[in-house]
C-alpha positions in Angstrom: -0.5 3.5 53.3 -3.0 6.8 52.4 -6.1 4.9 51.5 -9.6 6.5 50.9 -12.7 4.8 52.3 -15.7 5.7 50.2 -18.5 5.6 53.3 -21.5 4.4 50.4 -24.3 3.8 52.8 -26.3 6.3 50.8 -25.5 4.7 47.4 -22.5 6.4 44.8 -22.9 8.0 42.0 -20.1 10.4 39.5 -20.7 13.8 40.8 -21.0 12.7 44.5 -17.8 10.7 44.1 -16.5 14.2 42.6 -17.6 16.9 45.0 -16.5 14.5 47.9 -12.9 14.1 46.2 -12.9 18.3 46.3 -14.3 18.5 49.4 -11.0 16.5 50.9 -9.2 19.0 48.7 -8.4 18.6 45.2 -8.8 22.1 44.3 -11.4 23.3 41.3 -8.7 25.1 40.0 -6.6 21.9 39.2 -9.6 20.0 38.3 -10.4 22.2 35.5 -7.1 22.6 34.2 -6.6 19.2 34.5 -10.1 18.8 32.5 -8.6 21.0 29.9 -6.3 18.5 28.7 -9.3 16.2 27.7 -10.0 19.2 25.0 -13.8 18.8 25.8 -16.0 21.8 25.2 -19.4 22.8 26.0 -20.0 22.6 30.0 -18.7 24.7 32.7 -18.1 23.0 36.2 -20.2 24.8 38.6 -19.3 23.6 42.8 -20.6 25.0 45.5 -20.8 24.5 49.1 -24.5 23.4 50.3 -26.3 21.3 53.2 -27.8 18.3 52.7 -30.0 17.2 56.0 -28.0 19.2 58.2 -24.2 17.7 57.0 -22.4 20.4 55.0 -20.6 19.3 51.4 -19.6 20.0 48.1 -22.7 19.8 45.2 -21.1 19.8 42.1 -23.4 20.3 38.8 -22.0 20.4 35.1 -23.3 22.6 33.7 -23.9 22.2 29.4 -23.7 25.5 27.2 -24.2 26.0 23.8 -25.1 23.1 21.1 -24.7 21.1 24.2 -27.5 22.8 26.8 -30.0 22.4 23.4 -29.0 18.9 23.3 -29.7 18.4 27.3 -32.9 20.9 27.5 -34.1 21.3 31.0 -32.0 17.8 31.4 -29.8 19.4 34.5 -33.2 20.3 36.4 -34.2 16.3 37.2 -32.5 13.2 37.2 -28.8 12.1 37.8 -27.9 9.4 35.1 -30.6 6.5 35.5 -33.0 9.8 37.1 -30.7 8.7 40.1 -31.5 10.1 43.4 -28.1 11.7 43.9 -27.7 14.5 41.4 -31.1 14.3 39.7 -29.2 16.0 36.5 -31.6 14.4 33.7 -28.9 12.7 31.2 -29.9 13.0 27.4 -27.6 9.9 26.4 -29.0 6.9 24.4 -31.4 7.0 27.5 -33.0 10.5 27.6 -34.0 11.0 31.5 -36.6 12.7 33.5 -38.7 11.8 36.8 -41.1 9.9 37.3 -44.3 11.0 39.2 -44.6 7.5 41.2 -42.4 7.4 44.4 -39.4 5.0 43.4 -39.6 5.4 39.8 -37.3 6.8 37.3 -38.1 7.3 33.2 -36.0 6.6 30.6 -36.2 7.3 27.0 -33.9 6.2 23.7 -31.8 9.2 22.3 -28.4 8.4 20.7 -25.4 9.7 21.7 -21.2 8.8 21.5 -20.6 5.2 21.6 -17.7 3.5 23.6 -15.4 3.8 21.0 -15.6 7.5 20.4 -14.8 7.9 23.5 -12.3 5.8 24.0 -10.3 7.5 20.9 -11.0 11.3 22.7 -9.8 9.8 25.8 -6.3 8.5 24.1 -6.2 11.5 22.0 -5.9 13.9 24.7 -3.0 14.8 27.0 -4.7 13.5 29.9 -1.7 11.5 32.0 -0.8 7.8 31.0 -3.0 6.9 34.7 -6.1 9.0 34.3 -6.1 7.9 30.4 -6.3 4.0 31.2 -8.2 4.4 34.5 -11.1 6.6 32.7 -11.3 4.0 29.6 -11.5 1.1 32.1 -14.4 3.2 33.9 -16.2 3.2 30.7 -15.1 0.0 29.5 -17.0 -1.8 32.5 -20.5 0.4 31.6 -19.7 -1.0 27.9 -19.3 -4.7 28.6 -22.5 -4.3 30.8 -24.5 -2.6 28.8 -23.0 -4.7 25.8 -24.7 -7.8 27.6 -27.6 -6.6 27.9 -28.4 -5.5 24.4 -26.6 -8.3 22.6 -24.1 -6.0 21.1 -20.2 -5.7 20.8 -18.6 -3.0 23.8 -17.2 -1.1 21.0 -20.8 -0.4 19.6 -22.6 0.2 22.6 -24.5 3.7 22.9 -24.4 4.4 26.5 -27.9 4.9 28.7 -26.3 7.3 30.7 -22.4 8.0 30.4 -22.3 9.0 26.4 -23.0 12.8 27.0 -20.4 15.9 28.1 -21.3 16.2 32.0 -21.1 11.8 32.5 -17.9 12.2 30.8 -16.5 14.9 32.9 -17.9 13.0 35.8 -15.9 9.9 35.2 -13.1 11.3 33.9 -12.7 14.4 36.5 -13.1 11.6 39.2 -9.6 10.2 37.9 -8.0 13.2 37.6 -8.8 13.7 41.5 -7.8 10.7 42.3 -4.5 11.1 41.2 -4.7 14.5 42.7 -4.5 13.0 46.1 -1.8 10.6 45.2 -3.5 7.7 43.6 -4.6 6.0 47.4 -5.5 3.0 48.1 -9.6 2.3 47.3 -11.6 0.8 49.6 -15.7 1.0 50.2 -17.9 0.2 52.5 -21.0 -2.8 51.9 -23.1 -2.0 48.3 -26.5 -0.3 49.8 -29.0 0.1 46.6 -32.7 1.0 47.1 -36.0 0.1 45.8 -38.6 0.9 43.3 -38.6 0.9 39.7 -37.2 2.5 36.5 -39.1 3.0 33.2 -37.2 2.6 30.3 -38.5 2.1 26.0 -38.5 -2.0 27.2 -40.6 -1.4 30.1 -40.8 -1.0 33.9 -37.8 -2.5 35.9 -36.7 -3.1 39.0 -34.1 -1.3 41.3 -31.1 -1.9 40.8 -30.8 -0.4 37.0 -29.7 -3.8 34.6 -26.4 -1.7 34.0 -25.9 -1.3 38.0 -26.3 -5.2 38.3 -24.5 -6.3 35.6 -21.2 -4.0 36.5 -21.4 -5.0 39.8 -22.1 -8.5 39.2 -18.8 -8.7 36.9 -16.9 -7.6 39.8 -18.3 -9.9 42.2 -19.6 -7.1 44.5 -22.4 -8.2 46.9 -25.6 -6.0 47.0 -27.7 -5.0 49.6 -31.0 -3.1 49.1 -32.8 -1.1 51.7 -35.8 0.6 52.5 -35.3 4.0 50.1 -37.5 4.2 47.6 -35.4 5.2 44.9 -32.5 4.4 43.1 -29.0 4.9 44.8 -26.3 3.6 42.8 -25.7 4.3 39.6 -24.1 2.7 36.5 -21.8 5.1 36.4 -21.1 5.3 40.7 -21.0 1.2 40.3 -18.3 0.8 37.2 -16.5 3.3 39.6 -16.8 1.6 42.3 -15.5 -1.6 40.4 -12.8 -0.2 38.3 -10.8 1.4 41.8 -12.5 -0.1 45.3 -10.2 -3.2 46.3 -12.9 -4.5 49.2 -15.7 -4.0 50.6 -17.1 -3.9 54.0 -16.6 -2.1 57.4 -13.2 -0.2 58.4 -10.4 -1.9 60.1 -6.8 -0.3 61.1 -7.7 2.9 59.6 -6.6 6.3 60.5 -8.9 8.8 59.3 -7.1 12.3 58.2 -9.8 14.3 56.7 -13.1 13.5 55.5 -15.2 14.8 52.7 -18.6 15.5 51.0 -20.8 14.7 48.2 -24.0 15.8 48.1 -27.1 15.4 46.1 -29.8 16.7 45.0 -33.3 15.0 46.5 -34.3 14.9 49.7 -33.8 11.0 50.2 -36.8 9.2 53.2 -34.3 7.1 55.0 -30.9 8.6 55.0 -29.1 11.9 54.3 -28.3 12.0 50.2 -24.7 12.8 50.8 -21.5 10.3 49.7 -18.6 10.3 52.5 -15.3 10.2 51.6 -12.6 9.4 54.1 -9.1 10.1 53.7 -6.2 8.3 55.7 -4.3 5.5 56.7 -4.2 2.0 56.9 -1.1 -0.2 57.8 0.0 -3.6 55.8 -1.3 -6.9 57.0 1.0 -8.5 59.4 2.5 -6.8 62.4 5.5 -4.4 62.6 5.3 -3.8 59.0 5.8 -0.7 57.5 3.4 1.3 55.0 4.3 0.8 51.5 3.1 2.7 48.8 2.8 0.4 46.0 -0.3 0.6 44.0 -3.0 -1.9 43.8 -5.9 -3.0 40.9 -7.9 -6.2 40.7 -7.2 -8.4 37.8 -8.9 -11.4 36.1 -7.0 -14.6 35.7 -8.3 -16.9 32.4 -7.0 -20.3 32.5 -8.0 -23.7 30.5 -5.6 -26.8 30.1 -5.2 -27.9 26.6 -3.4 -31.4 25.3 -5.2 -31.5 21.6 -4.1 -27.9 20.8 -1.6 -27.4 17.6 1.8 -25.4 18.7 0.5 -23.6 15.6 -2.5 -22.4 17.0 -1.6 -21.8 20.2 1.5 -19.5 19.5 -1.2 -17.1 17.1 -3.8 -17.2 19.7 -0.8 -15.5 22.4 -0.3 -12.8 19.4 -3.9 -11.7 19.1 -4.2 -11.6 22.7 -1.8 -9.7 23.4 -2.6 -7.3 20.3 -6.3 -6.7 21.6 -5.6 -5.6 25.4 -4.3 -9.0 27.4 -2.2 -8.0 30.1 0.0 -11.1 29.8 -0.3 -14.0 28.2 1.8 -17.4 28.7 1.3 -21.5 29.2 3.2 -23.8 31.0 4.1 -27.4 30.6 1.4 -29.8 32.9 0.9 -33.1 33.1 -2.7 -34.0 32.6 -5.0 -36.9 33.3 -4.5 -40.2 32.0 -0.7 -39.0 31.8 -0.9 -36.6 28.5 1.1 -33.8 28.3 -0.2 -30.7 27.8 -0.2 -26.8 28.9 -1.4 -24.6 31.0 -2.8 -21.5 28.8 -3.0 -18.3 31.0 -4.5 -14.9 30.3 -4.4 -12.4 32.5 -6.8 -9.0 31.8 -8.9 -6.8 33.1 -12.0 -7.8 35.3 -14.3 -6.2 32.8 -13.0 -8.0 30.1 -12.8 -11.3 31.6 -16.0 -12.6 29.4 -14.6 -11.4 26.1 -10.9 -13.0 26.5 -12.9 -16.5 27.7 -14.8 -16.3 24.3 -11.9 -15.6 22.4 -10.0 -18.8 24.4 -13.5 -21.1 23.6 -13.2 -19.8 19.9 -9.8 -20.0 19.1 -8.3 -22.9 20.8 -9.6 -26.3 21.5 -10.9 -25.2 25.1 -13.8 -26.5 26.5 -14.2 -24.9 29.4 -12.4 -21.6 30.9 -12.0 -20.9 34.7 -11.9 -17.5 36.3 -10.8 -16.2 39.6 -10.0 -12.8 40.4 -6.9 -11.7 41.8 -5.4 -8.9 43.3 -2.1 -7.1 42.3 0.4 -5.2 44.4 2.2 -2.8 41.5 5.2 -0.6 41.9 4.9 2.8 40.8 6.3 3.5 37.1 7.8 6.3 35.7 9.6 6.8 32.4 13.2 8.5 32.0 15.0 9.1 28.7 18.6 8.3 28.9 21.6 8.4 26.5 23.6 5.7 25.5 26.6 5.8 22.6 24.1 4.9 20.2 21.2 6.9 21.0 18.6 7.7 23.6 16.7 5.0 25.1 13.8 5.0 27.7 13.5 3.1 31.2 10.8 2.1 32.9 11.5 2.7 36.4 10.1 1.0 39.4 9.7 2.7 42.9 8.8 1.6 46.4 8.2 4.3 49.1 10.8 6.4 46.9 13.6 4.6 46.0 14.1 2.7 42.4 13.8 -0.7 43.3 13.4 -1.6 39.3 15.1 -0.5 36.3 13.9 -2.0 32.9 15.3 -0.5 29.2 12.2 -0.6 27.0 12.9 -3.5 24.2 11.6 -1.9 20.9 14.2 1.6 21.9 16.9 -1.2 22.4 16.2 -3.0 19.2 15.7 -0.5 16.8 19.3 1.1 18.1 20.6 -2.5 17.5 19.5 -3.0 14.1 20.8 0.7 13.1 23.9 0.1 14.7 25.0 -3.4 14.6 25.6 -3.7 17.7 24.6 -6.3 20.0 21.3 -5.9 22.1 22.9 -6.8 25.2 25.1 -4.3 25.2 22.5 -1.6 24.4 20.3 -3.0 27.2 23.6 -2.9 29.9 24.5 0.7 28.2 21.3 1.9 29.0 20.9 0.3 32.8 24.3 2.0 33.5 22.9 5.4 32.7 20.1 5.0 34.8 22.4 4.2 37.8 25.1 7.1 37.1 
C-alpha cells in the first residue's frame, strides 16, 4: 500500500509539510493551479531549493501582495504561525506574531482576522475536489474546536491565532491538494517531539507546547514528547495536520521507502537540523501473504450512551438533527439493560474533532447521563460518482473500488425518488434500472 511516513523528529508545521510534499514531487505547477480553484488572491507561492545544516530541501514561503502584504507588514521576515521555529513567517491572524528576544520565546499579539466559518463557506464555494474540500475543513475544524475550548466560544466563532490569514490557508489547504497529488497514501508519523520554552501571548507568558498544539493533539490522543530545543516545534497548524491524516504514530515497520523528501525552515534550530522528512513508499497489510490494497483510511469517533427512559419521540428528532449538523451515521439498537429493562443502544459516529460537540448535544438532548468515546479506525473504499441513464431520467451512482475494480455500486436515493414521484413508477425499479446501467 503507497504510504507516506512524515519523519517529525524536528517538529511539523504547514509549509514544511508542503515543501516536503514537493520535494517527493508534486510539481509547483499543479499546486498552483490546483490553488487556483480556491479563488484566493493576494499571495504568490515562492519555493526554492536551499540547505538547511548541510541536508538539501524545498523552503517554501507565501508570499502576500497588495492589501494583503499591508495587512502582514514585515510579518514574512520572523515567525512561522505561533513565531514557530520552522518557517519563522510572522502570522498577523487574531494573534499578530513576531520574535521574541529571550531564547525559547515567541510573542503573540490580538489582531482579528476570518473566523472558522468564513472559511469554511470559501472552502465549499470553490471548485476545489469533493476530497481536498472536506480534508482542508476538517484541518481547520480541529484548530476551531481547540481554540474554541480554550476561549469559551462556539467553533463557528472562533478567530484563529494563527490559521485565519491568506499564506495559513494556502498552507493547509495546498497540503491537501498535494496529498491527493501523490494519490491520497496512507499517513503515518513518527513519535510527537515538541520543544521547550515559552510563548507570550495578550493573557500572558506560556509554556511550550502552544494551548492550540495541546489541545489538537490531546483530542486526538497523540502522545507528546518534548526535548531539549529551546523553541517551539510544532505548530497548531502542523498538529491539526498531523491529526486530521496520520493513522499511528511511532517508529517504521515493513516499510519500503521509494523516495524521500524535504521541508525546510527557517532558524538555525541548537539540537537538530530544522528540516521535516517525508518518506514515500510502501507498506504491506497485517497478516502474511496478503496483498496491498488500496482502500483509504481516516480515524473516526464512536459516541455511544444506553438509554431506557428516553421517549421514541425524542429519540427519532435527536437522529434528524444529528445527522443534519455533520454526524457520519447515526443509529440505536435494541439491548437489554440492568435490572432487565429494555432499552437501546444510541450510536453516533463523527469526526474525532467533533467528538465533544456531538457528546453535548447527546447529554442535552436525550436523557443520557453519561457518553463513552473510543476512537476507531476505518478502512474506506474509494468513491467516485458516474451519471447514468435510465427510461426515466439520469441518475448518479456512487461507485466503490478496491485496487481498481468496482466492488460497490450504490444509486443515490434522492435521484431515485424524485424520478419516482415524477414518474409514478416504483423506486425499485428505478434503483434496479439504474444498477443495470452501471453494469452494461
Amino acid at each position: 500500500m503507497k504510504t507516506l511516513y512524515l519523519d517529525i523528529f524536528s517538529g511539523i508545521s504547514g509549509d514544511m509539510l508542503l515543501g516536503a510534499l514537493i520535494d517527493l514531487g508534486v510539481t509547483t505547477l499543479d499546486l498552483q493551479q490546483g490553488l487556483a480553484r480556491l479563488g484566493l488572491d493576494g499571495y504568490e507561492l515562492q519555493v526554492e531549493r536551499r540547505q538547511k545544516a548541510g541536508i538539501e530541501g524545498v523552503k517554501l514561503d507565501v508570499l502576500l501582495t497588495h492589501d494583503h502584504a499591508h495587512d502582514h507588514a514585515g510579518s514574512h521576515d520572523h515567525a512561522h504561525d505561533h513565531a514557530h521555529s520552522h518557517d519563522e513567517r510572522e502570522h498577523d491572524h487574531d494573534h499578530a506574531h513576531s520574535h521574541a528576544d529571550a531564547p525559547g520565546e515567541t510573542a503573540h499579539t490580538h489582531d482579528g482576522n476570518r473566523n472558522f466559518t468564513e472559511i469554511r463557506a470559501l472552502i465549499q464555494a470553490s471548485t476545489l475536489s469533493p476530497w481536498v474540500k472536506e480534508k482542508s475543513i476538517a484541518v481547520f475544524q480541529r484548530v476551531a474546536v481547540a481554540e474554541g475550548k480554550i476561549h469559551g466560544l462556539p467553533p463557528e466563532q472562533v478567530h484563529f491565532h494563527e490559521v485565519g490569514a491568506v499564506d495559513s490557508i494556502v498552507d493547509i489547504v495546498g497540503a491537501c491538494i498535494a496529498l491527493e497529488s501523490l494519490g491520497r497514501p496512507r499517513v503515518l508519523a513518527a513519535a510527537v517531539v515538541e520543544g521547550t520554552g515559552w510563548v507570550r501571548c495578550a493573557h500572558g507568558r506560556i509554556p511550550v507546547p502552544a494551548p492550540a498544539t495541546l489541545e489538537i493533539l490531546g483530542a486526538r490522543g497523540v502522545p507528546v514528547t518534548q526535548c531539549e530545543e529551546p523553541h517551539e516545534l510544532v505548530t497548531p497548524t502542523g498538529a491539526a495536520l498531523l491529526a486530521e491524516f496520520a493513522e499511528s504514530f511511532g517508529p517504521l515497520r515493513g516499510f519500503t521507502p521509494r523516495r524521500i523528501g524535504y521541508g525546510l525552515g527557517t532558524r538555525d534550530n541548537r539540537t537538530r537540523p530544522n528540516v521535516l522528512r517525508a518518506v514515500l513508499g510502501e507498506t504491506g497489510d497485517a497478516g502474511a501473504g496478503t496483498s496491498a490494497r488500496d482502500w483509504e483510511t481516516d480515524t473516526i469517533a464512536v459516541l455511544e450512551t444506553n438509554l431506557d427512559d428516553c421517549p421514541a419521540e425524542v429519540l427519532g428528532h435527536f437522529v434528524e438533527r444529528a445527522l443534519t449538523t455533520g454526524a457520519l451515521d447515526v443509529f440505536h439498537t435494541p439491548v437489554q439493560m440492568k435490572k432487565n429493562r429494555p432499552g437501546v443502544l444510541l450510536t453516533v459516529l463523527c469526526a474525532a474533532a467533533e467528538a465533544d460537540r456531538f457528546a453535548e448535544q447527546m447529554l442535552r438532548e436525550t436523557s443520557a447521563f453519561g457518553v463513552r468515546r473510543t476512537l476507531a479506525e476505518r478502512r474506506k473504499l474509494r468513491r467516485r460518482f458516474v451519471p447514468v441513464a435510465t427510461p426515466w431520467g439520469e441518475v448518479r451512482v456512487k461507485l466503490g473500488e478496491l485496487n481498481g475494480a468496482v466492488v460497490q455500486a450504490a444509486p443515490e436515493f434522492e435521484d431515485c425518488r424524485r424520478l419516482a414521484e415524477a414518474s409514478g413508477v416504483a423506486l425499485k425499479e428505478i434503483y434496479a434500472a439504474a444498477t443495470a446501467a452501471v453494469k452494461a
